[in-house]
N, C-alpha and C positions, 0 to 999 in steps of 0.2 A: 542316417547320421554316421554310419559306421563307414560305408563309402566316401564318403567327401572328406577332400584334400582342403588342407587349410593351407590358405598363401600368403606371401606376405610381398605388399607393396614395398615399392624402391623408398618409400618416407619410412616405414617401420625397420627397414635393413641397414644398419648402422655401421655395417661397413665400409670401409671406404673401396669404391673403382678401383683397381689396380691395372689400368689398360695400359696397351701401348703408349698413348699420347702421355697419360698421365705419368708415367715411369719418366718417360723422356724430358716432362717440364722438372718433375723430382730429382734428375739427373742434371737437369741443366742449371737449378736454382743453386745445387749443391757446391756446382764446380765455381759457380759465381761466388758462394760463399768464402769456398776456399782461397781463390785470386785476393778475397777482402783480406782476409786475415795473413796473410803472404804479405814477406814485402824485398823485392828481387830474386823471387824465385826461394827463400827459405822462410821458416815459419816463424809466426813471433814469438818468442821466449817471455814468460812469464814469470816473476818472483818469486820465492817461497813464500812469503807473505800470501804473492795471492792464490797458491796453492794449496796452504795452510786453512785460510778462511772457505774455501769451496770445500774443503775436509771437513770444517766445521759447522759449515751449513748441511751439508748430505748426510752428518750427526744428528742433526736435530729433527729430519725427517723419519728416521729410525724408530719404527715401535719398539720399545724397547718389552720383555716382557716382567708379569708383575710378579715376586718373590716366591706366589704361590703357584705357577706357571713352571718357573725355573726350575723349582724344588720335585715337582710330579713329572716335568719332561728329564730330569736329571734319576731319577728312580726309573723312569719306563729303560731309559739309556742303559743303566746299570743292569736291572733285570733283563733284558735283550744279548747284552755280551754273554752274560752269566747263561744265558738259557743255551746259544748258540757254541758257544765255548764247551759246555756239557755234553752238549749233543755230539761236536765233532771227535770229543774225545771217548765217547762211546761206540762212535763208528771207526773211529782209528783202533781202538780194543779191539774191535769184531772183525777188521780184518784182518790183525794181527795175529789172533787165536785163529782165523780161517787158513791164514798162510802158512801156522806153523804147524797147524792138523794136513793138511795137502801135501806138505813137499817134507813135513816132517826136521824143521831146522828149530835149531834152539839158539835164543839171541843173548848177548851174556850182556 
């Protein structure tokens, strides 16, 4: 059991081919697309309106998270600054006592 390789067939592998051909039809579908949406060579301009509403749809997909989420990742946030802020300012101490034991200067 210990020796044997587990394999997995092209039905189990969920990735998609990324071959030569396949790039080149994804290349060529793409540029197709683009001629669509062109019209003499510049692109179509589209509303506020309907930039608005695709703002407002890509809203709604949004996990938003729940009160008690915000509240614990808003504390971990705080605790984290506060911990690294401490820390840097005790390493700026220690080298500053190092620097001024070494070369002997006094900082006013």
């Amino acid at each position: 059991m210990a020796g044997k390789k587990k394999t997995v067939s092209k039905k189990q592998n969920n990735r998609p081919n990324k071959g030569g051909a396949d790039l080149a039809r994804a290349a060529a579908a793409s540029t197709a697309s683009n001629k669509k949406q062109t019209q003499g060579g510049q692109k179509k301009r589209t509303g506020i309106l309907t930039y608005l509403r695709g703002v407002r749809q890509e809203f709604s997909k949004v996990v938003w998270p729940t009160r008690e989420e915000l509240v614990t990742d808003t504390i971990v946030v705080f605790a984290t600054v506060i911990f690294f802020s401490l820390a840097f300012w005790l390493i700026d101490t220690g080298f500053l006592a190092a620097l001024k034991g070494i070369l002997g200067i006094t900082l006013s």
